[in-house]
C-alpha positions in Angstrom: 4.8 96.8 21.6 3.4 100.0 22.9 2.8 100.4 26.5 -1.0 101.1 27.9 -1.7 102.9 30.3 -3.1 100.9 33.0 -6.8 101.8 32.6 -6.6 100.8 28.9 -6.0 97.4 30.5 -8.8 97.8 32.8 -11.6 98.1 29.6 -9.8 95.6 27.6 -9.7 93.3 30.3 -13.0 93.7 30.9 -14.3 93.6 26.7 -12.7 90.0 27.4 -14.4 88.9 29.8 -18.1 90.5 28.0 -18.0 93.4 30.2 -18.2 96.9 28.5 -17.4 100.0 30.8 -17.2 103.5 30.2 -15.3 106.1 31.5 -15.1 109.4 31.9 -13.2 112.4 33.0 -13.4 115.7 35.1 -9.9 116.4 36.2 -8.1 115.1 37.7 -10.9 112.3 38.7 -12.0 109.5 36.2 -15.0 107.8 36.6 -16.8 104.6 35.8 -19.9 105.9 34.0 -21.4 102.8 32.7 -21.0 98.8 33.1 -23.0 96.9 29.8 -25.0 100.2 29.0 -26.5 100.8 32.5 -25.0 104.0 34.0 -23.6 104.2 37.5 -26.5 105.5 40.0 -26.1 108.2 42.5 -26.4 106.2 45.2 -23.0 103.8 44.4 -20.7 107.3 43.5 -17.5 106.8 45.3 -15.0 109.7 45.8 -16.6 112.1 44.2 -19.8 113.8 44.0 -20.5 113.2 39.7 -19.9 110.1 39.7 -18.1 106.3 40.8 -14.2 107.2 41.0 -12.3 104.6 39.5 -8.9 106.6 39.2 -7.0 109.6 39.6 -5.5 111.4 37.1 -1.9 112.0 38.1 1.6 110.1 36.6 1.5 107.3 36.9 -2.6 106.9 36.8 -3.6 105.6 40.2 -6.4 103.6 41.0 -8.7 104.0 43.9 -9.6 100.8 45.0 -10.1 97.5 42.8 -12.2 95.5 45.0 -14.8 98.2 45.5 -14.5 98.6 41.4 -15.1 95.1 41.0 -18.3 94.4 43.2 -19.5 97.4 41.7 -19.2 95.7 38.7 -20.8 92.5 39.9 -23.7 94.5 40.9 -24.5 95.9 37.6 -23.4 93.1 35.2 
């Protein structure tokens, strides 16, 4: 079996549970763009001033923090 990486989890995880996300990147910051088609509004960016930052890009990919990625996620669903 292949490894993922972890934020391939993250979105499948998510498909499963009938949440889609989106991501996207501007190095070395990835960001949650959209949660079930909505996109992310200024207002709830977090790290980073283009968007909610759900990750940094470095090895191994860390994330920032789950439990402000999940009620963001709540909030939008």
């Amino acid at each position: 079996m292949k490894n993922k990486d972890i934020l391939t989890v993250f979105v499948e995880r998510m498909a499963k549970l009938g949440i889609e996300v989106k991501l996207c990147g501007n190095y070395p910051w990835i960001y949650l763009e959209e949660i079930n088609g909505k996109r992310v509004k200024k207002e709830d960016y977090y790290l980073g001033n283009h968007g909610f930052t759900i990750a940094w890009n470095r090895k191994p990919i860390e994330i920032t923090d789950i439990s402000r990625t999940i009620t963001l996620i709540r909030k939008y669903k």
